[in-house]
C-alpha positions in Angstrom: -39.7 49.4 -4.1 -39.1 48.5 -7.5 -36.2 51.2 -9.4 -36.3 50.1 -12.9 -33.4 51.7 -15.5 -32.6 51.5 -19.0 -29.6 51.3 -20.3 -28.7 53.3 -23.6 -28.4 57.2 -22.3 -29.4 56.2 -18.5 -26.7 54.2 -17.3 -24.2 53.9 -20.7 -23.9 57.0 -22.9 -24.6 56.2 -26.7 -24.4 57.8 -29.9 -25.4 56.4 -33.0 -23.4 59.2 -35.0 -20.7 56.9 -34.3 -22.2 54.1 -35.6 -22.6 55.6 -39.0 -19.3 57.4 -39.5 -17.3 54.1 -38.7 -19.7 52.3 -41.7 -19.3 55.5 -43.9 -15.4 54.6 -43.6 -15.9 51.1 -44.6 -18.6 51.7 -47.3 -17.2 55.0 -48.5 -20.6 56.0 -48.0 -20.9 59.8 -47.6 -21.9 60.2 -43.8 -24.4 62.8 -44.4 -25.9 60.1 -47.2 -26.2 57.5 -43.7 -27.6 60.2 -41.8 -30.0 61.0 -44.0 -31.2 57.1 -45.1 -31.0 55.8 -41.4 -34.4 55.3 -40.1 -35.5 53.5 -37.7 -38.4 50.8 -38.9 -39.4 47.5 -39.0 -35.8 45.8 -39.5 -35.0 47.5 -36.7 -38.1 46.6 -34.4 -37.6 42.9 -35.5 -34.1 42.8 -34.5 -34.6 44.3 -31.2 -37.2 41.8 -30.6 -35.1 39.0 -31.5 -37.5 38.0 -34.3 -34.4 38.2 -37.3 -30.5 37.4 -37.0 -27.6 40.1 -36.3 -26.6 38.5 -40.1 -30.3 39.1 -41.5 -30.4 42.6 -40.0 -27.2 43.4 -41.0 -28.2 42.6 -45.0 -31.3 44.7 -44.4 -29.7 47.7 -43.4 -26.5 47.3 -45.9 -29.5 47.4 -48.7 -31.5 50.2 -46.5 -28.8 52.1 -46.7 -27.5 51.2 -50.3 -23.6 50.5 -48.1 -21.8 47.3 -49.2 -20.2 46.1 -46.0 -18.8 42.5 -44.7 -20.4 41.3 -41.5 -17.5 42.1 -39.9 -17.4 45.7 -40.7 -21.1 46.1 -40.4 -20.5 44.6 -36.7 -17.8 46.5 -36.3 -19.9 49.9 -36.5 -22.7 48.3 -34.7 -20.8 48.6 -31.3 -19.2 51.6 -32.2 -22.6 53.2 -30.7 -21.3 52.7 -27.1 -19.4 55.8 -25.9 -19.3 55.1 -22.2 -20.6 54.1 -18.2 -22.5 56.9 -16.5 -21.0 56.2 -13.1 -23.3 58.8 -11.8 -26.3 56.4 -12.4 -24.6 53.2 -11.0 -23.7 54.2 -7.9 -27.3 55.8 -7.2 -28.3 51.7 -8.0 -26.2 50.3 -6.0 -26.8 52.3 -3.3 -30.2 51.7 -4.0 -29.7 47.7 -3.8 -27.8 48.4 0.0 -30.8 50.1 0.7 -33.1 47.1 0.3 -34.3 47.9 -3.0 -34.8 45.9 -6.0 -33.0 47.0 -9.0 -33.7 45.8 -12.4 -32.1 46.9 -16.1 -34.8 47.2 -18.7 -33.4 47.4 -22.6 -34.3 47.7 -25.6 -31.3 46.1 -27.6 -30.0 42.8 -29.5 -27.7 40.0 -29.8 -25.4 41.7 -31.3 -24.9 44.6 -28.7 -25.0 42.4 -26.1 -21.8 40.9 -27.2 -20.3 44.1 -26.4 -21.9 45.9 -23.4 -21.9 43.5 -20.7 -18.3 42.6 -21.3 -17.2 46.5 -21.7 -19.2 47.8 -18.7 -19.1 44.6 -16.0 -20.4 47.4 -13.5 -23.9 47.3 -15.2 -24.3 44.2 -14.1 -22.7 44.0 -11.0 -25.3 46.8 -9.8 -28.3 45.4 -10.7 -30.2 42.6 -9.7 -31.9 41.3 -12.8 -31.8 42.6 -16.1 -34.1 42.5 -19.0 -33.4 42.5 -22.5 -35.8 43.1 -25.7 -34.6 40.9 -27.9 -34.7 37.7 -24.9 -38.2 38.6 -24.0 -40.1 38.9 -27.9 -40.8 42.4 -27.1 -40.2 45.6 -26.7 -40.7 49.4 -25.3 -43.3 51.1 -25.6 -45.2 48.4 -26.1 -47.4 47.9 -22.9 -46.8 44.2 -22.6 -43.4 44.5 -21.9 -43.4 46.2 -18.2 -46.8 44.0 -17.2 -44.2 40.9 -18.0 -41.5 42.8 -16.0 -43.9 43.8 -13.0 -45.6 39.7 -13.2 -41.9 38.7 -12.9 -41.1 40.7 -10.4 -44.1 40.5 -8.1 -44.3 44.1 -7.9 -47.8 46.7 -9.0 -47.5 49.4 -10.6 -47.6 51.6 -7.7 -44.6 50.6 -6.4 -42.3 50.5 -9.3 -40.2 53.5 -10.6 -38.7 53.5 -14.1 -36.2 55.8 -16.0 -35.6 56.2 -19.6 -34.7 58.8 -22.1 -37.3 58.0 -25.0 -40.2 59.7 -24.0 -43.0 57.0 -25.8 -41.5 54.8 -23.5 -42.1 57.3 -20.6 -45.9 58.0 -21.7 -46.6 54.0 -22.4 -45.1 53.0 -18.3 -47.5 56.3 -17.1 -50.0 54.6 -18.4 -50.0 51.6 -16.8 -49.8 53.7 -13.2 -45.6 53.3 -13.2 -43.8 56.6 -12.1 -41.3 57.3 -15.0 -38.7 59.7 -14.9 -37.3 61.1 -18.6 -33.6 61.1 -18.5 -32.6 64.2 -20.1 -28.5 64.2 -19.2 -26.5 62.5 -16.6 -27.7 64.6 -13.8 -31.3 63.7 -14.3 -31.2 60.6 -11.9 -28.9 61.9 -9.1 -31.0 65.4 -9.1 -34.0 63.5 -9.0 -32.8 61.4 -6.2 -31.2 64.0 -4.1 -34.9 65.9 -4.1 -36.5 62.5 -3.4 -34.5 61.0 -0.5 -36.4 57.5 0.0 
C-alpha cells in the first residue's frame, strides 16, 4: 500500500499569521494591512511550481503587499511560517514503513522553505521513503497531473494509494482520480483514523 502525506498541517504545524507579523515588524506595515492584502495568486502558484526565484517572488509580494523589505527580512518571515513536528503523524509513518508499507511526503512548497524544514525537522525525512516536492516537479496540488506523476513513479494505481492533506481541493482532485484521501482537520485526524482502520 501506498500512504501518501503532506506536509504543512499533516506532519509540521504551520501558520502563516506568523509569517506576516514578523514582515509587519520589519516593514512597519500594520499587520491587519498584510492580513488583509495577502492573497494567494499567481506569484504564489509560480513560486511553488518552481517557475520564478525565492528573489523574484520575494519583489512580487513586497509590491503585492506595498512592504519595503530586504531579502533577508522578507526570508526571514518566510520561515517564520513553521511552528512545529506533529510527532503524532510520524510515528503512525514509521510504523507504517516497519509494516511493509511505502511511505511517501507530497508538498506543495518552494526553495526557499526547503532551506528550512528539512534541516529543522530531520524526522520528516527519516520516516519517509521518498518525498515530493512542488516546486522540483513543475507542478502542483490540485492539479491532477501531479499524483498520476507520483502514482507512475511509484508503480502504484489508484486503488491502492491513500493520501492525507488538510486543503480540501486537494482532497476532492486525489477522489477523483479513484485515490482514498483523508482531510486532516487537527493532529488527531491521522492516528484516529488509523486506530479505526487497523491495516
Amino acid at each position: 500500500m501506498l500512504y501518501i502525506f503532506d506536509l504543512g498541517n499533516v506532519i509540521v504545524d504551520i501558520d502563516f499569521n506568523r509569517v506576516l507579523g514578523v514582515w509587519s515588524d520589519h516593514s512597519r506595515v500594520p499587520l491587519a494591512s498584510l492580513q488583509k492584502n495577502f492573497t494567494i495568486g499567481e506569484a504564489f502558484h509560480l513560486h511553488e511550481r518552481g517557475h520564478i526565484s525565492d528573489q523574484a517572488f520575494a519583489q512580487r509580494m513586497g509590491h503585492q503587499l506595498d512592504m519595503a523589505l530586504s531579502y533577508e527580512q522578507f526570508a526571514d518571515g518566510w520561515q517564520a511560517i513553521f511552528v512545529g513536528l506533529r510527532k503524532e503523524t510520524i510515528d503512525v509513518m514509521q510504523a507504517l514503513r516497519q509494516q511493509g508499507h511505502r511511505v511517501v511526503v507530497l508538498s506543495n512548497t518552494n526553495q526557499l522553505h526547503c532551506e528550512f524544514w528539512p534541516e529543522a525537522y530531520p524526522e520528516v525525512a527519516q520516516s519517509t521513503d521518498k518525498i515530493y516536492l512542488s516546486q522540483q516537479m513543475g507542478m502542483r496540488k490540485p492539479d491532477t497531473e501531479i499524483y498520476l506523476k507520483l502514482l507512475e513513479e511509484e508503480g502504484f494505481s489508484a486503488d491502492d494509494a491513500l493520501f492525507f492533506d488538510d486543503n480540501e481541493d486537494n482532497i476532492k482532485s486525489a477522489q477523483q482520480l479513484g485515490i482514498e484521501a483523508i482531510m486532516v482537520t487537527g493532529k488527531q485526524t491521522i492516528p484516529e483514523w488509523f486506530a479505526k482502520n487497523r491495516c
